[in-house]
C-alpha positions, 0 to 999 in steps of 0.5 A: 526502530523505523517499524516502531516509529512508523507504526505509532506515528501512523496512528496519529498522523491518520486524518481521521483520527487526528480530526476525531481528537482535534474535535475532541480538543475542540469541546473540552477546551470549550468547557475547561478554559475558554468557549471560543478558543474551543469553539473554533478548534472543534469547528475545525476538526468539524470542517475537516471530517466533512472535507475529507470524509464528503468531499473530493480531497481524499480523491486529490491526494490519491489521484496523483500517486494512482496516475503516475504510473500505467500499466506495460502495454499489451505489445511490451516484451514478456518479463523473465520475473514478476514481484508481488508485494504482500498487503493483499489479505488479512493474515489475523483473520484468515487465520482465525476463520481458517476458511482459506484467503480473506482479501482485503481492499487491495485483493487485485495483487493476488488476482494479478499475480494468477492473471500474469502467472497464467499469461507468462508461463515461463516468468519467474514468481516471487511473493513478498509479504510478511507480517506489519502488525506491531502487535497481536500478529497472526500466527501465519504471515501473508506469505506464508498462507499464499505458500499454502495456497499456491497449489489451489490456485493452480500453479506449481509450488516449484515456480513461485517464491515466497518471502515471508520475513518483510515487514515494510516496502523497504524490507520488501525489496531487499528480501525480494532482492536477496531470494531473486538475484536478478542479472542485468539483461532480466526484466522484472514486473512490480505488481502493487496498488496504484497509490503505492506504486510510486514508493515501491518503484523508488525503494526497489530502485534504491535498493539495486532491483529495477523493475518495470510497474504494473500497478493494480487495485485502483481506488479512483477514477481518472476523472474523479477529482471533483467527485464527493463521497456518499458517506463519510467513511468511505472519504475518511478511508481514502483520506487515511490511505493516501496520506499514509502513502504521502508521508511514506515518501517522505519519511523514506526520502529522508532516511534515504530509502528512496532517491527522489521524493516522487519516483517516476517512469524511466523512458 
């Protein structure tokens, strides 16, 4: 029922689409009952695609989920295992191209994972990536196309895991949990997105599992809080992405799938 809800909610609660129908709102109210009233709902919805779509507020909601984690230092001790979460290739597509691996907008999960697996031969590979699509899914999961895939990249089957059950970051951890049975001496990478780095560190926390972030796939630039867009899309795109992450955090602190509201690095 939480896949269900978060799915639906998710569409509505997308900036982009919540502007696009308050605009929307803002010219029937102005032709069905009072001009004013829709006048300055629709101007509203205006301000607000022009806001997060041109100007820098996409870049103040990502900025401080991309910042607060960095990357282990070069000198850190090797890890005994490494967690790669899925969301790093459209399974509808690549399926229905079958011309291999169609990366998405988050592909350096995958690029992590060949760089990491070459610089530490002796850790341990889990791949956890299933299917979101609450409709019209693939007739593969993500995990199951990088199964496939592993031999081309290089690597020996034997050394990767691939979980292909997961639906959501929750499930994730608990799968990747399940498949890994880390000990308590072992130390474990967790390889996502930048922005999602905060909510995946707090649910595989939750869920038993310490791992130590490598995050990837960074959107913005650390000084790009001032920083416009050239088009309007691609600030919408952003906006979407980072408050999609924000109400994650909250939806998962309310339902206890995480401990805090906004994890972060344990000294």
């Amino acid at each position: 029922m939480f896949f269900i809800i978060s799915k639906v909610a998710g569409f509505f609660l997308a900036p982009s689409n919540a502007l696009v129908i308050l605009t929307i709102c803002g010219f029937l109210l102005q032709m069905l009952w009072s001009f004013r009233v829709g006048s300055i709902v629709a101007a509203a919805g205006l301000v607000g695609i022009l806001a997060c779509g041109l100007g820098p507020v996409a870049n103040w909601l990502i900025l401080p989920l991309e910042n607060r984690f960095e990357q282990p230092l070069p000198d850190k001790a090797a890890p005994d295992g490494i967690i790669v979460l899925g969301g790093a290739l459209s399974d509808r597509v690549s399926g229905a191209r079958d011309a291999g691996l169609e990366l998405t907008e988050a592909g350096d999960r995958i690029l992590a994972l060949l760089r990491l697996a070459r610089a530490y031969p002796q850790a341990r590979i889990v791949f956890t990536g299933g299917s979101n699509a609450l409709t019209g899914g693939a007739r593969k999961t993500e995990g199951e196309f990088v199964g496939e895939a592993i031999e081309r990249f290089g690597l020996s089957p034997e050394r990767v895991t691939i979980e292909s059950q997961s639906r959501n970051t929750a499930e994730n951890a608990r799968f990747s949990k399940e498949l890994a049975k880390p000990q308590p001496d072992e130390a474990w990478w967790l390889v996502t997105s930048a922005y999602h780095m905060p909510r995946a560190v707090g649910v595989f926390r939750a869920a038993g599992f310490p791992v130590t972030a490598y995050p990837v796939d960074f959107r913005a630039a650390p000084d790009d809080w001032l920083r416009p867009f050239a088009s309007i899309s691609e600030g919408l795109r952003r906006t979407d992405i980072a408050f999609r992450e924000w109400v994650g955090l909250l939806a998962y602190y309310w339902t206890g799938r995480i401990d805090t509201l906004f994890p972060a690095p344990r000294t």
